[in-house]
KEDRENVEX-260330 format. One record per residue (C-alpha): residue in one letter; y, x, z; residue number from 1; chain. Coordinates in pm, 1 decimal. Example, Ala and Ser with C-alpha at 12.3 -4.5 7.8 and 13.67 -1.06 7.14 Angstrom:
BEGIN
<r><fise>A</fise><y>-450.0</y><x>1230.0</x><z>780.0</z><fiti>1</fiti><kolpa>A</kolpa></r>
<r><fise>S</fise><y>-106.0</y><x>1367.0</x><z>714.0</z><fiti>2</fiti><kolpa>A</kolpa></r>
//
This chain:
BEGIN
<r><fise>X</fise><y>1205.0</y><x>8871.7</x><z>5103.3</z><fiti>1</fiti><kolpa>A</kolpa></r>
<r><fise>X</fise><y>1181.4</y><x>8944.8</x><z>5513.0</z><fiti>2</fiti><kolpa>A</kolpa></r>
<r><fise>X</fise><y>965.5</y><x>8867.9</x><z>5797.5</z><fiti>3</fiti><kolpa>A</kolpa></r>
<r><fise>X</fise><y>1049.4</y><x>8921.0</x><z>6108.9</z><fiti>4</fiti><kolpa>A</kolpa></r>
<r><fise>X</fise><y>783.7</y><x>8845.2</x><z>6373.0</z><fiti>5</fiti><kolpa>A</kolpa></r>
<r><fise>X</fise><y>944.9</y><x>8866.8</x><z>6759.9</z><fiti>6</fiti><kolpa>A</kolpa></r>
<r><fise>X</fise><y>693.3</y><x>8888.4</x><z>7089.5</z><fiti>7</fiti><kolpa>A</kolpa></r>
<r><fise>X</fise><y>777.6</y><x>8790.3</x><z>7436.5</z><fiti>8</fiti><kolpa>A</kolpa></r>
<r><fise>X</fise><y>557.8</y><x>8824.0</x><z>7701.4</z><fiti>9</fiti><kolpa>A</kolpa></r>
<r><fise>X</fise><y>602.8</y><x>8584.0</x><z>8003.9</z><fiti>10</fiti><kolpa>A</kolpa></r>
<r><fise>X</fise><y>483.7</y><x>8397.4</x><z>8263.8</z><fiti>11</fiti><kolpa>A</kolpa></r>
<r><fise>X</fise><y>552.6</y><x>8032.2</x><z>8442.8</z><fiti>12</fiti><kolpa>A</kolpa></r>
<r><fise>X</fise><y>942.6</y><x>7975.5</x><z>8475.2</z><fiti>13</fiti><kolpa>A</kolpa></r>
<r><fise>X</fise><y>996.9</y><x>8229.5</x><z>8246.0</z><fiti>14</fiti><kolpa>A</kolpa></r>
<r><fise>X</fise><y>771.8</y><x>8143.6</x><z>7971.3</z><fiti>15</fiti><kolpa>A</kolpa></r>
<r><fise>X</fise><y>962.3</y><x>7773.6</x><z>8025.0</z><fiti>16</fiti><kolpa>A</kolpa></r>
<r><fise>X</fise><y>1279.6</y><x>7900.4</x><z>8038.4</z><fiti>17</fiti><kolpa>A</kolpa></r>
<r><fise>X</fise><y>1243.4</y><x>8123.1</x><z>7707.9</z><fiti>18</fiti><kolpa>A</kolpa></r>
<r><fise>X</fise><y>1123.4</y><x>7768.9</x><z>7522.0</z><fiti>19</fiti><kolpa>A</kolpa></r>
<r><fise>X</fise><y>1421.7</y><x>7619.4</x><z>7629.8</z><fiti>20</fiti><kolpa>A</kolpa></r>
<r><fise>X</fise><y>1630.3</y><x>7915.5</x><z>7512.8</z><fiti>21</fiti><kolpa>A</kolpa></r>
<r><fise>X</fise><y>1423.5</y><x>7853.0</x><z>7187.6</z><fiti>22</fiti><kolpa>A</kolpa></r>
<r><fise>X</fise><y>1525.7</y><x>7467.3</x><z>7170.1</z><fiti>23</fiti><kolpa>A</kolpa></r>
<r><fise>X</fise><y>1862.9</y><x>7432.7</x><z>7293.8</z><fiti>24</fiti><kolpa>A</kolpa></r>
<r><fise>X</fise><y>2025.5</y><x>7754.5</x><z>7234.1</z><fiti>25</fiti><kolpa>A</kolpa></r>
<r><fise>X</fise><y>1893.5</y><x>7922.3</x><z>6943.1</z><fiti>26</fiti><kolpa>A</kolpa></r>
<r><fise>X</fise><y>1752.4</y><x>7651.3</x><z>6690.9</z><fiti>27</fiti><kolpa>A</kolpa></r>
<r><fise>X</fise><y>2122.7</y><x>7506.8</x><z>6678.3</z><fiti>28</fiti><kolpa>A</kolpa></r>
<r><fise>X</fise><y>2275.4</y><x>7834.1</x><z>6675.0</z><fiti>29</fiti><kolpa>A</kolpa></r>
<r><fise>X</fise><y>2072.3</y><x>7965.7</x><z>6393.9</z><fiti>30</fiti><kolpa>A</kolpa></r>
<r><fise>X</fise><y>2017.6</y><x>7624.8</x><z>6183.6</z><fiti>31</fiti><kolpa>A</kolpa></r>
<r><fise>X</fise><y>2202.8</y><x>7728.7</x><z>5862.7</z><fiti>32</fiti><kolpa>A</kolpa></r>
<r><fise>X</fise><y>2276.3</y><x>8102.5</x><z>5873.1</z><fiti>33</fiti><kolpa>A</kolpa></r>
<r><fise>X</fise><y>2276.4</y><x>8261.2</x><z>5534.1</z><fiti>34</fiti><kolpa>A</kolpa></r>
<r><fise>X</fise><y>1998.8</y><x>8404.2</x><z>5369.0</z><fiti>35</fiti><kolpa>A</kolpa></r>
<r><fise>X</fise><y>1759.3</y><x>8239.0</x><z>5670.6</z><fiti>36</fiti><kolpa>A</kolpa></r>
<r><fise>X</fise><y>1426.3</y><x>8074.1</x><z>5430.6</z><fiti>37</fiti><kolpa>A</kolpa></r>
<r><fise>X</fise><y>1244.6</y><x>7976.7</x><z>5701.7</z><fiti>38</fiti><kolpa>A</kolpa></r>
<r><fise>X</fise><y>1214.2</y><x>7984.8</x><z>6133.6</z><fiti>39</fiti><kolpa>A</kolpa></r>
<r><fise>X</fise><y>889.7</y><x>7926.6</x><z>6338.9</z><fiti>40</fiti><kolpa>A</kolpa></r>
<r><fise>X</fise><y>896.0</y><x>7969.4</x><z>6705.1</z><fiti>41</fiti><kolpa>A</kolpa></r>
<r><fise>X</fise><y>499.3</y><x>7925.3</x><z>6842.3</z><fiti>42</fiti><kolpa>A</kolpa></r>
<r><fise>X</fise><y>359.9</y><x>7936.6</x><z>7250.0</z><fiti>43</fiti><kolpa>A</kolpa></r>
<r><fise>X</fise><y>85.1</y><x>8067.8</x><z>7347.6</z><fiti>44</fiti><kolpa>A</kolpa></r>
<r><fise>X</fise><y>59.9</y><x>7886.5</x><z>7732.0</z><fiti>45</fiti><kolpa>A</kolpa></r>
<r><fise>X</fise><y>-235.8</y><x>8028.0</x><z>7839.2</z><fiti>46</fiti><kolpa>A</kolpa></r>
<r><fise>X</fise><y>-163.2</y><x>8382.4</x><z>7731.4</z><fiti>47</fiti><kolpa>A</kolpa></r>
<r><fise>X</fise><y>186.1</y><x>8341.5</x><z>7825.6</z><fiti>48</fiti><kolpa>A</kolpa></r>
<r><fise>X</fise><y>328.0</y><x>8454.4</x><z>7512.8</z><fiti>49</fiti><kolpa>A</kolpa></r>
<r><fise>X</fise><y>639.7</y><x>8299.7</x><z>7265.9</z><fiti>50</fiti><kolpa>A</kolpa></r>
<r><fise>X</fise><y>669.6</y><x>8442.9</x><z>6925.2</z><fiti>51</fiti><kolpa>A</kolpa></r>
<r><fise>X</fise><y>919.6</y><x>8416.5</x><z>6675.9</z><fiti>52</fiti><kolpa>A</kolpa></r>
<r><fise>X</fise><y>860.4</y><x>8424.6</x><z>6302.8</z><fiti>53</fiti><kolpa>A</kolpa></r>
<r><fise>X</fise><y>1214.8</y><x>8401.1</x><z>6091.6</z><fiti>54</fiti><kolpa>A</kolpa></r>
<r><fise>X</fise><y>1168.1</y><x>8467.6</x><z>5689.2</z><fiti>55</fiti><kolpa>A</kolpa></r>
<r><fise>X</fise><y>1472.0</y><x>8612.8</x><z>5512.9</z><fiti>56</fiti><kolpa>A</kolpa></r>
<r><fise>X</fise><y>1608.3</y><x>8618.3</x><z>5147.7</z><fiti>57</fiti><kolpa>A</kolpa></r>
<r><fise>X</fise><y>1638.3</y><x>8983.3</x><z>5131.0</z><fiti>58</fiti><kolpa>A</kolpa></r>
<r><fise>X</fise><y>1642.3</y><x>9308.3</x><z>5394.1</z><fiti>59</fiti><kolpa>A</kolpa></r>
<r><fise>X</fise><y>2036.8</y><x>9288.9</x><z>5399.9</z><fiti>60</fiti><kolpa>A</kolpa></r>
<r><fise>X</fise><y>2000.0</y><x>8904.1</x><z>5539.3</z><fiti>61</fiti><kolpa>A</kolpa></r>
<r><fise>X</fise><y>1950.9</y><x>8960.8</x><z>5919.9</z><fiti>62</fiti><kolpa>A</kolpa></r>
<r><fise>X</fise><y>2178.0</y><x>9202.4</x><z>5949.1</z><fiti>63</fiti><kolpa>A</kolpa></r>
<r><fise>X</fise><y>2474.0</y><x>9005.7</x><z>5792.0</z><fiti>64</fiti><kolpa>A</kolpa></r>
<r><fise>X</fise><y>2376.3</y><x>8698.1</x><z>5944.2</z><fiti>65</fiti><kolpa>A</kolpa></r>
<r><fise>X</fise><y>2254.9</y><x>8761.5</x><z>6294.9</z><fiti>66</fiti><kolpa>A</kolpa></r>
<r><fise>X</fise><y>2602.3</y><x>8850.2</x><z>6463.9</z><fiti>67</fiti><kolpa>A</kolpa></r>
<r><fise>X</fise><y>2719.7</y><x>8528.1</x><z>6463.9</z><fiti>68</fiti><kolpa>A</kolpa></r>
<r><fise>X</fise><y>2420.5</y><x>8363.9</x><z>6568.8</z><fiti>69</fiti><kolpa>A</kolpa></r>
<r><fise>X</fise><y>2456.3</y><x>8585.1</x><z>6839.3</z><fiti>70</fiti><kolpa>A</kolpa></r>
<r><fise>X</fise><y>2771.3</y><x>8459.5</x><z>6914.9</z><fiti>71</fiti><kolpa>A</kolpa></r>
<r><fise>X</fise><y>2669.8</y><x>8092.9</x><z>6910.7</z><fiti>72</fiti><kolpa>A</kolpa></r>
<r><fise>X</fise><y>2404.2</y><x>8158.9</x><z>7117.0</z><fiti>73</fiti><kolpa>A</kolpa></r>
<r><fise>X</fise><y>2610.3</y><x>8331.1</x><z>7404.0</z><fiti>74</fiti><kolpa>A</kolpa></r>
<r><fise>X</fise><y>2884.0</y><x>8077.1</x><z>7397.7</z><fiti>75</fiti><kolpa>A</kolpa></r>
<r><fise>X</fise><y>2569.4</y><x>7839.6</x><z>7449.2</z><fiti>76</fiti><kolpa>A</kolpa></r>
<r><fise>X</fise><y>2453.2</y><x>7988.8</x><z>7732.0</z><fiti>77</fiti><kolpa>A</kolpa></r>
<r><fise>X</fise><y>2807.3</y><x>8035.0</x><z>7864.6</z><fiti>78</fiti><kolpa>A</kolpa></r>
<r><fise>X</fise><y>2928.3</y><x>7619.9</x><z>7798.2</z><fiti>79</fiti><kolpa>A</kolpa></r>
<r><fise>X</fise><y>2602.4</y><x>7531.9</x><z>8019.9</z><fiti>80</fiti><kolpa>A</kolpa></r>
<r><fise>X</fise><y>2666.4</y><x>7780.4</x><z>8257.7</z><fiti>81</fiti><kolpa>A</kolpa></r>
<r><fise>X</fise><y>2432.4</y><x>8000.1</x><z>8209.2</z><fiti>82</fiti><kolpa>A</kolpa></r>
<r><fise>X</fise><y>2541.3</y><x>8349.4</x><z>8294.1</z><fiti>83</fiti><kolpa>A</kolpa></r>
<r><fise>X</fise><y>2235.5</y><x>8591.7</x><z>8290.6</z><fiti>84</fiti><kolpa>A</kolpa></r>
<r><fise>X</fise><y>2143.3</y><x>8728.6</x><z>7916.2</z><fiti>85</fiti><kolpa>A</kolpa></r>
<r><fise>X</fise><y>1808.2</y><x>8616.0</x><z>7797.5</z><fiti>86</fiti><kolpa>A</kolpa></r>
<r><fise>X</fise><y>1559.8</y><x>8840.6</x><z>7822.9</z><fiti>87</fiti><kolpa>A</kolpa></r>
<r><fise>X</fise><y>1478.8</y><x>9036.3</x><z>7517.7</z><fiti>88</fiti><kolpa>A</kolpa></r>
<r><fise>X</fise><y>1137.5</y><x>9047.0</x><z>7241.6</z><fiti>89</fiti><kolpa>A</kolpa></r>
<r><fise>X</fise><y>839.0</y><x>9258.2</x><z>7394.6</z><fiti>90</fiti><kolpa>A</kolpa></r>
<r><fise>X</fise><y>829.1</y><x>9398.8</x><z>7018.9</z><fiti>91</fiti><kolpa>A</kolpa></r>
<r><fise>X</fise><y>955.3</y><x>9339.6</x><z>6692.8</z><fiti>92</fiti><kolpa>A</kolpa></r>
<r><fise>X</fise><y>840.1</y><x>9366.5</x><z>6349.7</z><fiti>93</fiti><kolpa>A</kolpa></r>
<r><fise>X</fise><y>939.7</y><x>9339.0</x><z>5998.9</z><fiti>94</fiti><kolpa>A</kolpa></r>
<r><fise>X</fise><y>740.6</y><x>9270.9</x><z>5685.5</z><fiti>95</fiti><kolpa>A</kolpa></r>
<r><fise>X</fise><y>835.7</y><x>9268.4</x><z>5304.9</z><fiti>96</fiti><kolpa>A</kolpa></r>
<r><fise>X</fise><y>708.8</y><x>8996.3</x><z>5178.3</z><fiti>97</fiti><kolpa>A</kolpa></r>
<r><fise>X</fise><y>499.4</y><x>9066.6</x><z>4846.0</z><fiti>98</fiti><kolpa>A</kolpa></r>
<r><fise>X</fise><y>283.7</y><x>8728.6</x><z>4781.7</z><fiti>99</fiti><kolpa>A</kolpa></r>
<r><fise>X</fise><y>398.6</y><x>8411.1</x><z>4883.9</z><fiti>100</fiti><kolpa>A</kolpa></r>
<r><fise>X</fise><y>288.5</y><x>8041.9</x><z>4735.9</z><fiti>101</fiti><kolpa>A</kolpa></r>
//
């Protein structure tokens, strides 16, 4: 099993836009995808920071899966009109996961 834990520092309208990225772009887009346990996205408001906290079956998982959710998530973006990318994490990190209950 696979954490991934994303950062994303931000500020104001851009710390409101990423949660809306968050709720109407990539919650649908990702609801689903193979090998995905778990998703928690989490705000900081006062420090202006979003984080993103997916749990995998296995290493292989994000790798197969994340392409198309991808995908989903640009044509998103592109039926609302949106045409600038989102920006990206500050950092990522993966875990193995060796205790869980």
């Amino acid at each position: 099993m696979l954490v991934s834990i994303s950062r994303f520092e931000e500020s104001g309208a851009e710390l409101e836009e990423g949660i809306r990225h968050v709720l109407e772009e990539v919650v649908p887009s990702i609801r689903g995808a193979e090998g995905l346990q778990a998703a928690f996205w989490a705000v900081d408001r006062e420090a202006g920071t979003r984080i993103s906290i997916l749990v995998w079956d296995s290493p292989e998982a994000p790798a197969a899966a994340m392409p198309a959710v991808v995908d989903a998530i640009k044509q998103r973006r592109a039926d609302a009109g949106r045409t600038n990318p989102q920006a990206p994490p500050t950092g990522t990190e993966r875990f193995e996961v060796v205790a869980r209950i």
